[in-house]
C-alpha positions in Angstrom: -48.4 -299.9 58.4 -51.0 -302.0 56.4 -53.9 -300.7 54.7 -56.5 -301.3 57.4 -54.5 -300.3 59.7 -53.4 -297.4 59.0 -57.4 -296.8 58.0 -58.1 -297.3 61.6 -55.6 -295.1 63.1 -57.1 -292.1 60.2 -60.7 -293.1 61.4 -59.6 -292.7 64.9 -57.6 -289.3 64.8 -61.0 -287.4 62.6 -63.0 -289.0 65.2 -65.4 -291.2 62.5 -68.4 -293.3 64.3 -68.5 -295.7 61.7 -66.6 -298.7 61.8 -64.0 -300.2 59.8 -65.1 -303.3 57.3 -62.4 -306.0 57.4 -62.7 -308.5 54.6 -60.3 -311.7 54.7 -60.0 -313.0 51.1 -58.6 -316.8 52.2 -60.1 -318.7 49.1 -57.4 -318.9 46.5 -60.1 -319.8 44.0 -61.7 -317.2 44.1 -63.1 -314.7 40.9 -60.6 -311.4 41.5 -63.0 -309.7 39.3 -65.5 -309.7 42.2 -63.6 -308.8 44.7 -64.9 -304.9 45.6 -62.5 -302.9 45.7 -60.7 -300.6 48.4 -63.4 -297.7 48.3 -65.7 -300.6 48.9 -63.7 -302.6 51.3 -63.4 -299.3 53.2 -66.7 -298.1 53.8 -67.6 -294.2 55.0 -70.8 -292.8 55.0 -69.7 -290.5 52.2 -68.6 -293.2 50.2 -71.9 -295.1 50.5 -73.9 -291.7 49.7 -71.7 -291.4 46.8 -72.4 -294.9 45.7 -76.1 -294.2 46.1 -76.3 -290.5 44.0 -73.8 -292.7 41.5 -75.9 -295.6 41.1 -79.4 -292.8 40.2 -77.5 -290.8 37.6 -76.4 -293.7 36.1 -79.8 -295.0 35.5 -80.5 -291.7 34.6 -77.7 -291.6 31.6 -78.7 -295.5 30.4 -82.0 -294.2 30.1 -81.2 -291.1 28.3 -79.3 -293.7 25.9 -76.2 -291.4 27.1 -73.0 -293.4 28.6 -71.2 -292.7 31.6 -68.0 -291.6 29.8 -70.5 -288.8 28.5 -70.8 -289.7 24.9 -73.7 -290.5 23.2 -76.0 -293.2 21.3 -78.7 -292.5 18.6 -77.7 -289.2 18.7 -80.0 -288.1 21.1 -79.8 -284.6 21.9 -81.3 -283.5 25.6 -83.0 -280.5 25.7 -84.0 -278.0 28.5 -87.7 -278.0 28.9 -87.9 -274.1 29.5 -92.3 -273.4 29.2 -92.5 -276.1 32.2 -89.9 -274.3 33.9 -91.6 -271.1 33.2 -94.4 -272.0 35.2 -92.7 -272.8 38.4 -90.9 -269.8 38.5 -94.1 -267.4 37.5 -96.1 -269.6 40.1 -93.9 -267.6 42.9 -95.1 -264.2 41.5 -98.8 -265.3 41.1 -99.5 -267.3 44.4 -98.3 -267.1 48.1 -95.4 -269.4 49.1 -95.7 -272.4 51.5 -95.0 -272.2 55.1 -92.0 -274.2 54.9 -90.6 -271.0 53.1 -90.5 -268.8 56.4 -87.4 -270.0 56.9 -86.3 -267.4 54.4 -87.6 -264.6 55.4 -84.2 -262.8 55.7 -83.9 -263.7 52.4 -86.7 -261.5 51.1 -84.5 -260.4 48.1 -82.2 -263.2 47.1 -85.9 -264.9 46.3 -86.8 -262.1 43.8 -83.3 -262.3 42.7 -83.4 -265.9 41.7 -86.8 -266.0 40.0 -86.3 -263.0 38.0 -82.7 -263.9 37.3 -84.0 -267.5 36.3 -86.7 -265.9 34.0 -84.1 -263.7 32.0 -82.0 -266.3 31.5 -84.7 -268.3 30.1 -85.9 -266.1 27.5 -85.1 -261.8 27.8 -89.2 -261.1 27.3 -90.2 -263.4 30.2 -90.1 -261.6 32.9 -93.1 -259.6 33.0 -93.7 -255.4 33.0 -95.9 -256.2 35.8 -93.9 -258.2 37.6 -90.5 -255.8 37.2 -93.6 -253.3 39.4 -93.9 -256.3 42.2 -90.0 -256.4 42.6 -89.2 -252.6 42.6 -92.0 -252.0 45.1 -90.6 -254.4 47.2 -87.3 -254.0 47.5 -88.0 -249.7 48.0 -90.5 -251.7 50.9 -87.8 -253.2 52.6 -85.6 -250.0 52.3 -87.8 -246.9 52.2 -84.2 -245.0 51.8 -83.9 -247.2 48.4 -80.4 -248.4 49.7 -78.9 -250.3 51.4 -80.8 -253.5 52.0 -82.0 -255.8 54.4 -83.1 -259.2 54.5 -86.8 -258.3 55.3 -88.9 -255.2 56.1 -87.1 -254.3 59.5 -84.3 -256.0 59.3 -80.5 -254.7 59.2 -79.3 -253.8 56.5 -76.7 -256.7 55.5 -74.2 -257.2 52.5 -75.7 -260.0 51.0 -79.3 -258.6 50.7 -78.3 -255.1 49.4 -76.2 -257.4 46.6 -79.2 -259.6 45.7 -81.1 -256.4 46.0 -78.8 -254.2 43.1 -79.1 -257.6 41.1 -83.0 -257.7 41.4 -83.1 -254.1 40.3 -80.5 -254.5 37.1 -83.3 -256.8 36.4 -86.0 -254.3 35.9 -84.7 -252.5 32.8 -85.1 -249.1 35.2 -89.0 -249.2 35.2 -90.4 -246.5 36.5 -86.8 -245.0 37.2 -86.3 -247.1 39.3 -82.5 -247.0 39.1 -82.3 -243.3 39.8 -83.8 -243.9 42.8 -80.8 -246.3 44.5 -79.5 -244.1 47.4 -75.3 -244.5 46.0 -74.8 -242.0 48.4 -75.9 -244.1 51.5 -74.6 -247.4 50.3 -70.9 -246.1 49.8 -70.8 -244.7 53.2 -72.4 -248.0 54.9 -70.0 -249.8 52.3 -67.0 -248.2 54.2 -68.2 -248.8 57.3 -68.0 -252.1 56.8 -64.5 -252.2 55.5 -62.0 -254.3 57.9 -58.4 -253.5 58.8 -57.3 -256.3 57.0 -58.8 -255.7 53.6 -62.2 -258.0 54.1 -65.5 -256.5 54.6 -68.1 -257.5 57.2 -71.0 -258.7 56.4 -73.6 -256.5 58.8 -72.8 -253.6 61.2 -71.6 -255.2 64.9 -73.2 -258.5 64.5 -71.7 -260.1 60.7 -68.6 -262.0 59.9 -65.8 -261.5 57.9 -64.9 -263.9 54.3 -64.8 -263.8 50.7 -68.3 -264.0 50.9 -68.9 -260.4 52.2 -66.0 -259.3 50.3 -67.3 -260.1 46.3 -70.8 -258.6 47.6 -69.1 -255.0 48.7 -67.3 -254.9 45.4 -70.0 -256.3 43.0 -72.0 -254.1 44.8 -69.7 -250.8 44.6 -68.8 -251.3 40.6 -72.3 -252.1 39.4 -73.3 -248.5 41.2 -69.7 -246.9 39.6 -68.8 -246.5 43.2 -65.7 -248.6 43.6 -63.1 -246.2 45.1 -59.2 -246.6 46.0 -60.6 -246.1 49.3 -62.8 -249.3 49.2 -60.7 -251.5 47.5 -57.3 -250.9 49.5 -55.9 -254.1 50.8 -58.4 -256.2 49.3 -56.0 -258.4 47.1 -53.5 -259.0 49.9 -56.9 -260.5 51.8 -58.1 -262.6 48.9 -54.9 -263.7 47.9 -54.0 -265.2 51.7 -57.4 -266.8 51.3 -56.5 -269.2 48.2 -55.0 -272.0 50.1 -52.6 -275.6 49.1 -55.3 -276.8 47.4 -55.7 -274.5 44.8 -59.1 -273.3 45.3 -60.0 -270.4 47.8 -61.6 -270.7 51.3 -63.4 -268.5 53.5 -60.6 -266.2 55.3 -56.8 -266.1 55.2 -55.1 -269.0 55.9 -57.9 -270.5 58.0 -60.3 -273.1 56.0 -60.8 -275.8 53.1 -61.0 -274.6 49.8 -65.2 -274.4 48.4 -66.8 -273.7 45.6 -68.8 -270.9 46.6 -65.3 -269.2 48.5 -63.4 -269.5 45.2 -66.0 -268.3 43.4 -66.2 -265.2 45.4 -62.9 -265.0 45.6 -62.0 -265.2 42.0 -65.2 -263.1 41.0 -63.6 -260.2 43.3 -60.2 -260.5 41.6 -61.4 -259.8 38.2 -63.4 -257.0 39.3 -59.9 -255.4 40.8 -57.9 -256.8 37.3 -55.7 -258.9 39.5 -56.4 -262.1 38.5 -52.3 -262.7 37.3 -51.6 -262.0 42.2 -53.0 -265.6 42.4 -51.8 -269.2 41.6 -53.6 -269.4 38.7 -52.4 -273.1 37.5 -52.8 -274.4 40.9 -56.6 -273.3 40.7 -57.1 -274.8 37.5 -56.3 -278.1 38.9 -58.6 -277.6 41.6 -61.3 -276.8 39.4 -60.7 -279.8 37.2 -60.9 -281.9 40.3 -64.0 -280.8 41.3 -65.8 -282.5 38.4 -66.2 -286.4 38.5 -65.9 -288.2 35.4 -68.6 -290.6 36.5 -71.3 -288.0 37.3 -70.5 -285.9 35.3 -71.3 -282.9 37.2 -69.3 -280.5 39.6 -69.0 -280.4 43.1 -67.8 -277.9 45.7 -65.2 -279.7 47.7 -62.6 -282.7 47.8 -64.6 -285.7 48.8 -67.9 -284.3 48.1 -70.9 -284.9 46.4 -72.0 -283.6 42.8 -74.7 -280.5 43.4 -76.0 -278.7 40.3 -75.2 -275.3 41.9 -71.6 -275.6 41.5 -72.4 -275.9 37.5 -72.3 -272.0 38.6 -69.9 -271.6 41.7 -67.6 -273.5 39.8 -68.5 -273.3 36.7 -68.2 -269.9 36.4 -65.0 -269.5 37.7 -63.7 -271.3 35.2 -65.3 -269.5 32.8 -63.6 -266.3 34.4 -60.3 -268.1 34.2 -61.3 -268.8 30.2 -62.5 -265.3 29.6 -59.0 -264.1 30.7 -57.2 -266.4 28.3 -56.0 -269.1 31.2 -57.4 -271.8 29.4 -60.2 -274.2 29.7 -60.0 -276.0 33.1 -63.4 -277.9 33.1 -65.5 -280.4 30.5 -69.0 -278.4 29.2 -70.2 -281.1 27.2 -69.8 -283.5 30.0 -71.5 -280.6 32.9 -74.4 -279.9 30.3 -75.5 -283.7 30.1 -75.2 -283.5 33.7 -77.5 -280.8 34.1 -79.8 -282.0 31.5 -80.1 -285.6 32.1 -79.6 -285.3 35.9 -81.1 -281.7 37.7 -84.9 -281.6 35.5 -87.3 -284.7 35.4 -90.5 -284.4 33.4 -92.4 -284.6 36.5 -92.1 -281.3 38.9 -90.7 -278.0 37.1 -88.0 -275.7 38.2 -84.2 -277.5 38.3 -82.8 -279.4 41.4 -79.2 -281.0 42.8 -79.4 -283.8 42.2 -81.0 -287.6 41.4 -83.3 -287.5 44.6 -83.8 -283.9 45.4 -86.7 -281.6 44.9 -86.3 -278.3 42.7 -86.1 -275.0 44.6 -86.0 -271.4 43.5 -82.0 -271.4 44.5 -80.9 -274.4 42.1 -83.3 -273.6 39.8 -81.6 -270.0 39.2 -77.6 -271.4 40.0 -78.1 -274.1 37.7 -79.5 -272.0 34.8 -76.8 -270.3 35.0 -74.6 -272.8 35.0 -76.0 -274.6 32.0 -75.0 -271.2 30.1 -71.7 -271.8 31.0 -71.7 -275.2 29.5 -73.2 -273.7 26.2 -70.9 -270.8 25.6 -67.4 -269.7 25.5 -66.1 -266.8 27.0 -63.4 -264.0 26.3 -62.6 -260.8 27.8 -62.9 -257.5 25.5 -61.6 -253.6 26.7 -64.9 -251.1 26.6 -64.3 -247.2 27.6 -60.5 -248.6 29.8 -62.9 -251.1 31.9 -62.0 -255.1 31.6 -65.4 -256.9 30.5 -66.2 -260.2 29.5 -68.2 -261.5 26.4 -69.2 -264.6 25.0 -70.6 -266.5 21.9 -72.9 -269.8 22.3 -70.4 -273.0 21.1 -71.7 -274.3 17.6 -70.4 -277.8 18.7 -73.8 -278.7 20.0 -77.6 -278.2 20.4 -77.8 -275.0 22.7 -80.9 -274.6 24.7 -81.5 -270.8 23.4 -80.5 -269.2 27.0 -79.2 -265.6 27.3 -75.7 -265.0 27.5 -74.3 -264.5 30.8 -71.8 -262.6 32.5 -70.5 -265.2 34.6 -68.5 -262.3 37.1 -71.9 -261.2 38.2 -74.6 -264.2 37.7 -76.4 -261.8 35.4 -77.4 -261.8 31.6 -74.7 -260.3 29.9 -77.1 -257.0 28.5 -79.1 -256.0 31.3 -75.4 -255.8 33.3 -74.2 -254.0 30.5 -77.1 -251.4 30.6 -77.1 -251.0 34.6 -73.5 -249.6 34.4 -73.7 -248.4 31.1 -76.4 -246.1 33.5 -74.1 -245.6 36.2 -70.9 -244.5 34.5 -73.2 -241.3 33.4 -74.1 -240.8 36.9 -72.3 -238.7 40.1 -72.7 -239.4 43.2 
């Protein structure tokens, strides 16, 4: 079958809209240097967005006297302007947020967890003693019991609030006691409610679903509180491990989806928790993770045929800094991800960090990139403290760092305030 062909018969069985280009070359004079090639000949919609985010970041790195195979002229070093990011994020604290922001009202504390998260990462001292007041009175708002959490005041409490919640509160360096207030009792026993047959864990009580999503917020939730029990954990590798699919990366259920960024992430984040990173197919993820990251770009992105998006400097990036911590190996380029990030998710002209060439900043990229961009900085290594598995790391010396706080990159937190929040718990009973 030829080339078009059998391009036709593909577009045709996934049910594309857009029609094959033919091109005839019939001139035997003709330059072959200027012929385009298949990719071109071929045209998709992703391949012409691709083109499009590849032609900006390319301007980007010429201007930036950086070249697309990522090394450098002049020996100009980007930098991260962190006081203009500063105000972006502070802005959130000091001023009411636009309408077009309702949308996440159910998202009450991933909001606090991003800008506070983005602060600390920044610089330890920038998130304000007033402002660690704000977030605490909050969350304890949207849960008078202190635990677990919804998405809003009145809302059900759902797995992914009461996980942005705990992270929020690590943030607060226990003002007011805040920390001894968390109701561990009450989030175990709604923990175990949610617990399926199968070893995942829904997401909300009769109405969530069931993936690795739901899964890494139960158990980052349960070992930051020193509540992770036999009990709550059983069966949870056999799910996760059914979930990693012939792709190498992980997708949202057992043996049901594509692998993604953000699944693998959750996936591989929730088998270091459980010390069973060695039940997966830890090569074949490496190659998956490598894949993700386009020479050309530069930067990561979160499935095959995809576009770059500076989040997955985190989703992805961080799991292969999990895989590195644990002595797998390094599976991705940081040099190359950092001028990425630098050159490609800031401009000098609106604050806070962004996706890509083309995209405006938001509180979400602003925080995953961050973190990211710590990855890129850093390298990472596991270390044994009081019998439990933890990770450390120590900035590269290879290049100009931007001065961020270490990270732990299981738990998208800096690496001392999650050190002190279960340093905290493990002196705690239930």
């Amino acid at each position: 079958m030829s080339t078009a062909r059998r391009a036709k018969y593909i577009s045709k069985l996934l049910g594309r809209k857009r029609a094959i280009i033919e091109r005839e070359i019939t001139d035997t004079t003709v330059n072959m240097a200027e012929v385009a090639p298949l990719m071109k000949e071929l045209e998709t919609d992703t391949t012409l967005a691709r083109n499009d985010v590849l032609h900006s970041i390319n301007k980007l790195l010429e201007n930036l006297c950086l070249e697309p195979n990522n090394s450098t002229k002049n020996n100009l070093e980007l930098e991260l302007n962190k006081d203009f990011h500063k105000v972006y994020l502070e802005m959130a604290f000091d001023s009411a947020l636009p309408p077009q922001m309702a949308a996440l009202d159910a998202s009450q504390p991933w909001l606090l967890y991003w800008i506070a998260n983005s602060l600390k990462v920044l610089d330890e001292s920038w998130l304000s003693e007033t402002n660690k007041h704000l977030i605490v009175e909050k969350l304890f708002h949207i849960s008078p019991d202190h635990g677990p959490f919804g998405g809003g005041v009145g809302q059900l409490p759902h797995l992914a609030g009461t996980y942005a919640a705990i992270n929020a509160l690590s943030l607060c360096d226990n003002i007011d006691q805040c920390w001894e207030s968390i109701n561990r009792g009450a989030i175990y026993k709604w923990l175990l409610s949610l617990k399926q047959p199968d070893g995942g864990f829904k997401t909300c009580l009769d109405v969530g679903e069931v993936d690795t999503r739901g899964v890494y917020c139960a158990l980052s939730i349960a070992s930051m509180l020193d509540i992770l029990t036999d009990e709550l954990t059983e069966g949870v590798v056999e799910y996760l491990i059914a979930c990693q699919n012939y792709e190498g990366g992980f997708g949202s259920g057992p043996f049901c989806d594509e692998a993604h960024g953000g699944y693998t992430f959750c996936a591989v984040g929730s088998l270091a928790i459980l010390n069973a990173l060695d039940k997966m197919n830890t090569e074949k993820l490496m190659e998956w993770c490598s894949a993700r990251q386009y020479n050309e770009e530069l930067g990561l992105c979160g499935r095959s045929n995809k576009l770059v998006d500076g989040c997955y400097s985190f989703w992805v990036g961080a799991t292969a800094a999990i895989l590195e911590s644990y002595n797998y190996g390094e599976c991705i380029n940081k040099d190359a991800l950092r001028n990425y990030i630098l050159a490609c998710c800031q401009t000098e002209t609106h604050p806070g960090l962004r996706d890509k060439p083309g995209k405006h900043s938001d509180f979400y990229h602003t925080n995953y990139v961050l973190l990211g961009l710590a990855v890129s900085e850093c390298a990472f290594f596991s270390t044994n403290s009081n019998g439990i598995e933890m990770i450390d790391s120590q900035i590269n010396n290879n290049n100009v760092n931007s001065n961020l706080s270490k990270i732990n990159p299981v738990y998208g937190l800096p690496e001392d305030n999650f050190k002190n929040f279960i340093t905290y718990f493990k002196a705690k009973t239930i």
